[in-house]
Structures are given as structure tokens and as C-alpha cells.
C-alpha positions as CSV (number, residue, x, y, z in Angstrom):
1,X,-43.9,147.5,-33.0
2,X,-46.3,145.8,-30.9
3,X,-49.5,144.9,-32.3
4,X,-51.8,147.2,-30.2
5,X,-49.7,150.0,-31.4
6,X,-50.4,149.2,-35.1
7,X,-53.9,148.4,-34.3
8,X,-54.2,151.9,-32.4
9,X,-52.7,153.8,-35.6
10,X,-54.5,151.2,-38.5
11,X,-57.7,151.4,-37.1
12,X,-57.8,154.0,-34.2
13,X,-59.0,151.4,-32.2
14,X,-57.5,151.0,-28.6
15,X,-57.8,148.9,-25.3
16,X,-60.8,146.5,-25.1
17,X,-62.9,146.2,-22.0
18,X,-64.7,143.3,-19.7
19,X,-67.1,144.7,-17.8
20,X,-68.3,143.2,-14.3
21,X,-69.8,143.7,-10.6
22,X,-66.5,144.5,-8.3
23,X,-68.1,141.6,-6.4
24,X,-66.6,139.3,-8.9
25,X,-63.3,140.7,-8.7
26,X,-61.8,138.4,-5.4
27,X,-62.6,135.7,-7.6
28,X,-60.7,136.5,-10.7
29,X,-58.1,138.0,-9.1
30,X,-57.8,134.5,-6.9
31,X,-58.2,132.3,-10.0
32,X,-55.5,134.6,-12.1
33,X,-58.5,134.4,-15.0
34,X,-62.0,135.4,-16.4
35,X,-63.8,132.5,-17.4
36,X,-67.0,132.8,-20.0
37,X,-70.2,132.3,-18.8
38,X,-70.9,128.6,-20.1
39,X,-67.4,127.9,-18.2
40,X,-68.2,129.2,-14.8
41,X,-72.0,127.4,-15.3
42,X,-70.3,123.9,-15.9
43,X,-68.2,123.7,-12.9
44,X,-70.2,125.5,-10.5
45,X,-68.7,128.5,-10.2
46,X,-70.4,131.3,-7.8
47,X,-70.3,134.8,-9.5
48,X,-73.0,138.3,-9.3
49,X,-74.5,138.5,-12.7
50,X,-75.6,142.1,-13.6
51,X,-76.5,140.7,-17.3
52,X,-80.1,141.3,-19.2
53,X,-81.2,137.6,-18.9
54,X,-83.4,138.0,-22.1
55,X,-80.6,138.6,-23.4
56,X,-78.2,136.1,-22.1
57,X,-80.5,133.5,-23.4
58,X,-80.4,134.7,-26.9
59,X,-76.1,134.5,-27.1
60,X,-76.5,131.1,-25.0
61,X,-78.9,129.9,-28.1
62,X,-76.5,131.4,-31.1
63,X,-73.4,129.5,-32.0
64,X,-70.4,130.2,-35.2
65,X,-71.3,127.9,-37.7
66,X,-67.6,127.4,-38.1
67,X,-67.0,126.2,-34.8
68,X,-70.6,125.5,-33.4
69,X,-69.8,127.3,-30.1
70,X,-72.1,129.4,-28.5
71,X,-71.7,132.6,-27.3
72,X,-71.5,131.8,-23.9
73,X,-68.1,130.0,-24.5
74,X,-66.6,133.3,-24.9
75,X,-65.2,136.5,-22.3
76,X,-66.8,138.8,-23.7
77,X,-64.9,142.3,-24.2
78,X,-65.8,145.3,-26.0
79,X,-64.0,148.0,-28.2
80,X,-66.3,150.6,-27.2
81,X,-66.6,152.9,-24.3
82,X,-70.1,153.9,-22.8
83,X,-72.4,151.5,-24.9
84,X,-76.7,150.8,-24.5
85,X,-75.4,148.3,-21.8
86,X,-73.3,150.9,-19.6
87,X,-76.1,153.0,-20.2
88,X,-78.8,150.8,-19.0
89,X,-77.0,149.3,-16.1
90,X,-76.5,153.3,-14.9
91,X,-77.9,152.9,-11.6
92,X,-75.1,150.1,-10.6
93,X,-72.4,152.5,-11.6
94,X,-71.2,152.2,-8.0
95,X,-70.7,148.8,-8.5
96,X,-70.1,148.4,-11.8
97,X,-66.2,147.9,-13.1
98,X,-64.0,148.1,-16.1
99,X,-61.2,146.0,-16.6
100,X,-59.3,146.9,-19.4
101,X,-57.0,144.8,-21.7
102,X,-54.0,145.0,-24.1
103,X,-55.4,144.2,-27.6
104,X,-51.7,142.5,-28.1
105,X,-54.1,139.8,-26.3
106,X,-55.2,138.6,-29.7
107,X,-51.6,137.3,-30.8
108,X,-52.1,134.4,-27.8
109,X,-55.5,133.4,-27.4
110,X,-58.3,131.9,-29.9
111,X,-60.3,134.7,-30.3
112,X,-63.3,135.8,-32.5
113,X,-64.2,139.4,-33.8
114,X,-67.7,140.5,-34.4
115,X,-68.3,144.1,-36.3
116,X,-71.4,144.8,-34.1
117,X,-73.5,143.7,-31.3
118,X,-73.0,139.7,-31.2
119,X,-76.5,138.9,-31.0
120,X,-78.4,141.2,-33.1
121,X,-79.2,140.1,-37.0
122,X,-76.5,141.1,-39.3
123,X,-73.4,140.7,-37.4
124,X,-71.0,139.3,-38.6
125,X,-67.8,137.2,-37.4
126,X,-64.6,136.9,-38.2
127,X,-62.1,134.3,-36.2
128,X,-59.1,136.2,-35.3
129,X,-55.5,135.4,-37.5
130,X,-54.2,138.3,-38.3
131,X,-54.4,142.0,-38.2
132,X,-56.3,142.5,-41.5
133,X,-58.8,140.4,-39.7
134,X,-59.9,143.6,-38.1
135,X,-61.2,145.4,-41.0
136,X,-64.9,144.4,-40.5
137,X,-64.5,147.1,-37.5
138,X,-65.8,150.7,-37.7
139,X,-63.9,152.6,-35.9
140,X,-66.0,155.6,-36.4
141,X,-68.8,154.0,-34.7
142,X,-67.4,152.1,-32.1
143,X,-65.3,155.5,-30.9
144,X,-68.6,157.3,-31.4
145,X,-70.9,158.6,-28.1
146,X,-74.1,160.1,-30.1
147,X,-75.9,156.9,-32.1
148,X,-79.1,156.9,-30.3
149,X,-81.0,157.7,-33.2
150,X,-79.1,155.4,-35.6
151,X,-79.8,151.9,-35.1
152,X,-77.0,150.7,-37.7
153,X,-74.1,152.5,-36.1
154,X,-75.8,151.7,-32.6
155,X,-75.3,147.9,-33.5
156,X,-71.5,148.6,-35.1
157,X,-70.8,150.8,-31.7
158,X,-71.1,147.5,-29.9
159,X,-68.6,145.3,-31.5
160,X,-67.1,142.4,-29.5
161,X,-63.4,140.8,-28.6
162,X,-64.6,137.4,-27.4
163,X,-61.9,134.9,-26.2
164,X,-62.4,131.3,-26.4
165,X,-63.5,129.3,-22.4
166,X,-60.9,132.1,-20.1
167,X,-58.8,135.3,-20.4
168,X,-55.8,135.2,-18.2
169,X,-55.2,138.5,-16.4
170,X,-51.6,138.7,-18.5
171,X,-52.5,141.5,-20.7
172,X,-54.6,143.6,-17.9
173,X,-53.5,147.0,-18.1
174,X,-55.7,149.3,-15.5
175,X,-59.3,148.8,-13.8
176,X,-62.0,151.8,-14.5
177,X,-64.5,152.4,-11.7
178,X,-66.7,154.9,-10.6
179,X,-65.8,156.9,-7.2
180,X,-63.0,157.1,-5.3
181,X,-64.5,154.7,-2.4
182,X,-64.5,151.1,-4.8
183,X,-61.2,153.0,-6.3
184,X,-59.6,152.5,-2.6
185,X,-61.7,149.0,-2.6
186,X,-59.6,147.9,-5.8
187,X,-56.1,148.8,-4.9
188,X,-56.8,147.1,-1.3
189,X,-57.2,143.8,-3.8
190,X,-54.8,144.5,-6.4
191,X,-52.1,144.5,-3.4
192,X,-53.7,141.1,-1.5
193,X,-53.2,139.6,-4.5
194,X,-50.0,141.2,-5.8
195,X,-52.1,142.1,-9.3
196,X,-50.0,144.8,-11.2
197,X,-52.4,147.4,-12.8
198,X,-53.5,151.0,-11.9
199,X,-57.0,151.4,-10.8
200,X,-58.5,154.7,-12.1
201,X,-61.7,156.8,-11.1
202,X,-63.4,157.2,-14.7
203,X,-66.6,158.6,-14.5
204,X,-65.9,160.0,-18.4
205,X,-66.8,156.3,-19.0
206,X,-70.2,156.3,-17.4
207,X,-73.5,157.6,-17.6
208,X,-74.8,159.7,-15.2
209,X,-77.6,158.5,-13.5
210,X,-80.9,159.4,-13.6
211,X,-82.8,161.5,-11.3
């Protein structure tokens, strides 16, 4: 049994997520890779940044103690669907993309777990070995769309997959986006670059926006 289908029945935990501009995704479909932040920074690299920069400057600043890396040395990914960040970046929904990766990812690359939001007091992390490793994880909250009002299972909801420098696109499964125009967008990329993965409208992981 593959290991994302022991992690889905363990844990109840499926795919993990990246989520980007589709501006960015010529570039990672040309390079074959998502690089962290720090990584792109250090050799120049050109990419549209839809991140919080408050907050960007807060992971830059926090490193492991284990490994003294920072934050920023790591793609991030997410367990979660529609987190505070979807939810705040609403009015780029038109823009904004989900890939979505294999979690049998975590048997090839040096990876790192945290049980909540990576940069908020309290989280803890865990550096991937084995399956087990994945007990810190609450399902419950992470699978969970009404935590508004609880700040403890709003930080658990948020819970990262964070690979070390790059993620190859090997364990891409399918891209989320929101209408059916960037859906025909996609597909005309996935085929230019001969990228094997479906490309789905998913507005059931968005938030509306606002009026």
C-alpha cells in the first residue's frame, strides 16, 4: 500500500496543497520545480508574490533549532483546504491556483511537519522519518471549515508540509482553480509543456468574494 493511502485511512488526511498566482505557473512548469522563497531570492529568480509581507518577514526570521534553517528554505504546502490565507486573498480568486501533491512525496524528499500555522507561538515541528511522525496532526481541525471563533483549532487548521530548497513536479496530481477561463489557461500550459495532471474548476475550495 502506498503511503498516501495509509496516511488517508491513519489519519484522514489527504493531498497537500501549494498555493500560487497562475502567473508563476510558466516558470515552474519550465523549470520542472517549485523552489522556496529563500531559493528563488538567492539566484534572482522573477516570480508574482501574493504573500502578506508582515508575514513573510516573520517565517524569513524563525529557523528549526535542529537544523537552523529558516522558514523561507522551505515550499511551503498545506493539509488544509480553505484556510485564513485563502480567505484573505479572496479577491485574487481569479488568479489564484492550487496545485495539489501526492503525500507519497514525503518518502523522497527532506521534509518537515508542523501541527499548526508555522509561524504562530506554539507550533511545533517534527522532521519527517516515518509515518508515526504524523501524529502531531489534527485531522479534525485541519479537515474542519467553521474555526473562526476558535483561535487554537484556527492555528492546528493551518498545518504545514514544508520541503527542503525545491519540490519537483513528480508527485503533482491535479491543479485547482477558480473559473473555467484560467481552467482553459492551464490545460493550454499543461500541453506546451507536456505536464501530466488534470486541471479542475473548484470553487468548493474558495471563498466567495465579498460584495
Amino acid at each position: 500500500m502506498r503511503l498516501s493511502q495509509q496516511i488517508r485511512r491513519r489519519y484522514e488526511l489527504g493531498e497537500v496543497m501549494h498555493m500560487t498566482d497562475k502567473e508563476n505557473l510558466h516558470s515552474i512548469f519550465e523549470e520542472g520545480h517549485i523552489y522556496s522563497k529563500f531559493y528563488m531570492i538567492e539566484i534572482g529568480k522573477v516570480f508574482k508574490d501574493i504573500s502578506n509581507q508582515s508575514v513573510q518577514e516573520a517565517r524569513a526570521n524563525l529557523k528549526l533549532g535542529w537544523s537552523g534553517r529558516s522558514l523561507h528554505q522551505y515550499v511551503p504546502l498545506y493539509w488544509g483546504r480553505k484556510t485564513p490565507n485563502v480567505s484573505a486573498l479572496r479577491l485574487k480568486n481569479e488568479s489564484l491556483i492550487f496545485l495539489m501533491f501526492s503525500t507519497n512525496l514525503l518518502e523522497d524528499y527532506d521534509c518537515v511537519i508542523s501541527d499548526g500555522n508555522a509561524r504562530t507561538a506554539g507550533t511545533r515541528f517534527r522532521q519527517y522519518k516515518n509515518i508515526t511522525d504524523l501524529e502531531i496532526l489534527d485531522a479534525k481541525a485541519i479537515n474542519s471549515v467553521k474555526y473562526a471563533k476558535d483561535e487554537e483549532i484556527k492555528r492546528r487548521k493551518q498545518a504545514e508540509l514544508l520541503v527542503y530548497r525545491k519540490l519537483p513536479l513528480k508527485h503533482l496530481i491535479y491543479i485547482i482553480c477558480y473559473s473555467e477561463m484560467v481552467r482553459n489557461e492551464i490545460e493550454m500550459l499543461t500541453n506546451k509543456y507536456r505536464i501530466h495532471c488534470r486541471v479542475y474548476r473548484g470553487a468548493g475550495n474558495y471563498y466567495f468574494k465579498s460584495d
